[in-house]
C-alpha positions, 0 to 999 in steps of 0.5 A: 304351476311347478311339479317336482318329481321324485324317485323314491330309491331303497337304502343302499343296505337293503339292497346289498348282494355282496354274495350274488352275481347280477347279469343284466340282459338287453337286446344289442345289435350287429350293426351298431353300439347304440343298442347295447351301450344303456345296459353296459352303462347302468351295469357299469354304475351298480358295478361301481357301488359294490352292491353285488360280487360280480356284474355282466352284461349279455344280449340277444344279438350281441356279445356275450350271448345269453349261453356264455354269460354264465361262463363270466360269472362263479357265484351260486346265486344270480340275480337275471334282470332283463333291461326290457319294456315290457313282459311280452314275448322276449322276456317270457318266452325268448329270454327264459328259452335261451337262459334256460330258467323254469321259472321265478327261481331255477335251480341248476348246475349247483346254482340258484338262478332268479329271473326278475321282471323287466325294469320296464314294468316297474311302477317307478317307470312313471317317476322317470317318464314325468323326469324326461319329460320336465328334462327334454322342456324345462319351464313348459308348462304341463297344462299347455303340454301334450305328452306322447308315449310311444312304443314299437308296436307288435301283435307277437304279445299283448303285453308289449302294448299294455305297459305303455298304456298302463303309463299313459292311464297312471299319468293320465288320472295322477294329476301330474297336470299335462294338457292330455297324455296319449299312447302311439306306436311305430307299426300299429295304431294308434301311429306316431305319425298322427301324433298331430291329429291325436293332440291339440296343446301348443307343445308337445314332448314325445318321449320313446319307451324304448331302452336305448336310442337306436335304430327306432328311436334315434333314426326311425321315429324323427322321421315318423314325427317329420323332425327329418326327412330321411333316416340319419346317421347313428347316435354313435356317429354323431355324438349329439341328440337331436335339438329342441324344440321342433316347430312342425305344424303350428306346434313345438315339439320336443323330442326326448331321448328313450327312457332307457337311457336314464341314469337313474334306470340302474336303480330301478334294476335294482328295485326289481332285484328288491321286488323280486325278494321281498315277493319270493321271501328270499333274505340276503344270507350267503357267502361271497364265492372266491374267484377261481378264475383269477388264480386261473388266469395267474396260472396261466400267466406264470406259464408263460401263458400271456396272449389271448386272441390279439391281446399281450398280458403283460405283469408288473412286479406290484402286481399291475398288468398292462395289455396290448395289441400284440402286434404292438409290443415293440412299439413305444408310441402306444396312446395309455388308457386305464381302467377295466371299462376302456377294454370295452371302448377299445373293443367296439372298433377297428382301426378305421372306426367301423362297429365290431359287433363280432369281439373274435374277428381279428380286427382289434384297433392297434396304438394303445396300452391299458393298464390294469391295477388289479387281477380283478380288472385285468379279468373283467378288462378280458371279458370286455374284449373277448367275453366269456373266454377265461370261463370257457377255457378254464371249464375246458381243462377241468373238461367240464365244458359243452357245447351246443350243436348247430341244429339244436340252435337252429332248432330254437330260433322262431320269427323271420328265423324259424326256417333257417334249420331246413339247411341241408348238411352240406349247405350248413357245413360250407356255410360254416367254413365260410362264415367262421373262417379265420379272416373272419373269427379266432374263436376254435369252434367246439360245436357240432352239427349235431351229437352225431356230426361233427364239424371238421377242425380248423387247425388255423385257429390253434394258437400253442401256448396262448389262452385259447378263444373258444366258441360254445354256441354258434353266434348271431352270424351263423343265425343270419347266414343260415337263414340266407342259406335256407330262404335261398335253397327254398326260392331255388326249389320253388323257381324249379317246381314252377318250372317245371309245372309251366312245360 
């Protein structure tokens, strides 16, 4: 028998924000682009409908973080759609501590702010699930298939386990024809590793509720699966998914890449923003925000204000701009790229290919040009290589900006981090020269340590004359490193104490 699946999408009309900014949020990374690239790419798409006045990215681990976005952003209505599984602790505890929202709809700043569900928890997750599955083993046949939904696992919040067992019972009792459809989980049971145990049809397709094919679902998975030995490179470095099918006992196995990854996830982040109207009655009624930010930057521009961090903006008199490495402005050998979205692939890597995860570290690959046909992309192309920076420097001069101490950042953190705000202050402060140091970071630190303590001014990081990077909270970087900082004072002073109780 041949089943046909359909993802039902809402009328483009019906889904217009034209007056609304829409910030997508994922988790990211600091060691790889994996993690981010799915939300960056479905943001790209509703971007490319025209549907809202502005979309952005953020993320828990990665640039821009979930302080700054706002500074990407003008419009007084922003639609917040977290790019998660699930309603567990990220998305109803961390994410609404760090985006500051009280709730469904927050009113701040002159701002109305409506913080939607995760597109994990959306009933077409089950469409797009039965759609991977039918993609990863075309013409198998469902009755002879066993399928596998495997999360990560975690006792933070019973929420995180409960998504995935509500899409396997849906599955299980919609009579979608699979041979049995069960649940696994990387770090509880029951585990990913048994899946052989746990099913009996000749094949099997497993497919990763996760958002994107990193670390755990590309690299740690296969090898709980037996697909690999070890742990292997990175997607981003091999530019292929694994091959199917897998014969690993008796079995064809196919693996699947992580449901986040579908194309069609845009249009449930925009079913979410749907949902989120109909259940709060909000009808679409607003008008669209002019965009002081671009007459900011063509201020600056007529200035003669025309570098920002390692970037030359140069302008036409047709009114397109051509930005490049500064170091590169007399070179004429430079490779041409074009478009907004290219300053987001240029910026991920250095020269020798390595992850940026840190946009302000002075490592921007040299030998290209990008040219941008309108002050709308150059703005985006500039939040693409140094998120956040027009925002913040323009809210700098009208001195309207703030920024967060250290210890109230610290202060927030919870998990493997919530001991890193017993540094001390003199252990914070070296460790903030050191990790914030200009061969590591442009961005002019504004942060003090608290309201009372300031930090001492790097002076190196004054560029006159240029578009300044600024840094309004301390980033993922300072986290870990503070964390390093207080794991190692506190092993210190135990090693001492017992010392000193064994003379």
């Amino acid at each position: 028998m041949t089943y046909v699946t359909f993802v039902i999408l809402h009328p483009p009309s019906s889904l217009s924000h034209a007056h609304a900014a829409l910030i997508l949020i994922g988790h990211g990374s600091t060691m790889n682009p994996d993690s981010s690239a799915p939300t960056h790419l479905h943001a790209d798409e509703i971007r490319r409908r025209g549907l809202f006045c502005e979309v952005a990215c953020c993320f828990w681990k990665e640039e821009p973080n979930m302080r700054e976005v706002y500074e990407m952003v003008e419009s007084d209505v922003i639609y917040i759609v977290p790019n998660f599984i699930s309603e567990g602790y990220f998305c109803q505890q961390v994410l609404p501590r760090e985006l500051r929202v009280e709730g469904p709809i927050t009113h701040r700043d002159g701002k109305t702010i409506h913080y939607c569900d995760p597109v994990g928890i959306h009933p077409n997750m089950t469409r797009l699930l039965l759609q991977r599955a039918d993609e990863v083993a075309p013409g198998v046949p469902r009755d002879q298939t066993s399928l596998i939904i495997v999360g990560h696992g975690t006792n933070l919040n019973e929420n995180s386990r409960k998504v995935i067992e509500d899409q396997v019972s849906l599955i299980s009792n919609g009579g979608y024809g699979f041979a049995e459809v069960v649940d696994a989980y990387m770090e509880e049971a029951p585990f990913v590793a048994d899946w052989a145990k746990m099913t009996s049809a000749p094949n099997v397709v497993v497919v990763p509720f996760f958002i994107a094919d990193g670390l755990h679902s590309f690299q740690d998975i296969p090898v709980l699966l037996g697909m690999r030995e070890e742990t292997g490179a990175a997607l981003s470095e091999l530019g292929v998914f694994h091959q199917n099918p897998h014969q690993l006992q008796g079995r064809l196995l196919y693996y699947s890449g992580a449901i986040g990854t579908e194309p069609l996830m845009a249009d449930v982040i925009l079913d979410q923003v749907h949902d989120f109207d109909a259940k709060h009655g909000i009808q679409n009624i607003g008008s669209k925000v002019s965009p002081r930010l671009n007459d900011q930057l063509i201020a600056w521009l007529e200035l003669g204000r025309n570098v920002i961090g390692e970037i030359a903006i140069a302008r036409s008199e047709k009114g397109s701009f051509v930005l490049r490495h500064v170091a590169d402005q007399a070179r004429t050998d430079l490779i041409p790229y074009h478009g907004s979205v290219e300053a987001r692939e240029l910026a991920r890597y250095d020269d020798s290919g390595k992850f940026r995860p840190l946009h302000s570290a002075p490592t921007l690959k040299h030998g290209w040009e990008l040219h941008l046909g309108s002050l709308d992309e150059l703005r985006l192309a500039l939040d693409f290589f140094y998120p956040a920076a027009v925002g913040s420097a323009s809210r700098l001069e009208k001195s309207s900006l703030s920024a967060t101490p250290l210890r109230e950042l610290l202060g927030r953190q919870t998990g493997m981090y919530r001991f890193t705000n017993t540094i001390s202050d003199d252990h914070a402060f070296s460790m903030v020269a050191k990790t914030c140091a200009s061969k590591n970071c442009l961005r002019r630190i504004l942060w003090p340590l608290t309201p009372e303590q300031p930090l001492p001014t790097d002076e190196s990081k004054a560029q006159t004359g240029a578009i300044p990077l600024l840094c309004l909270e301390a980033c993922p970087h300072i986290v870990s490193a503070a964390r390093k900082v207080a794991k190692e004072a506190f092993e210190a002073k135990e090693a001492a104490r017992i010392a000193s109780q064994s003379v």
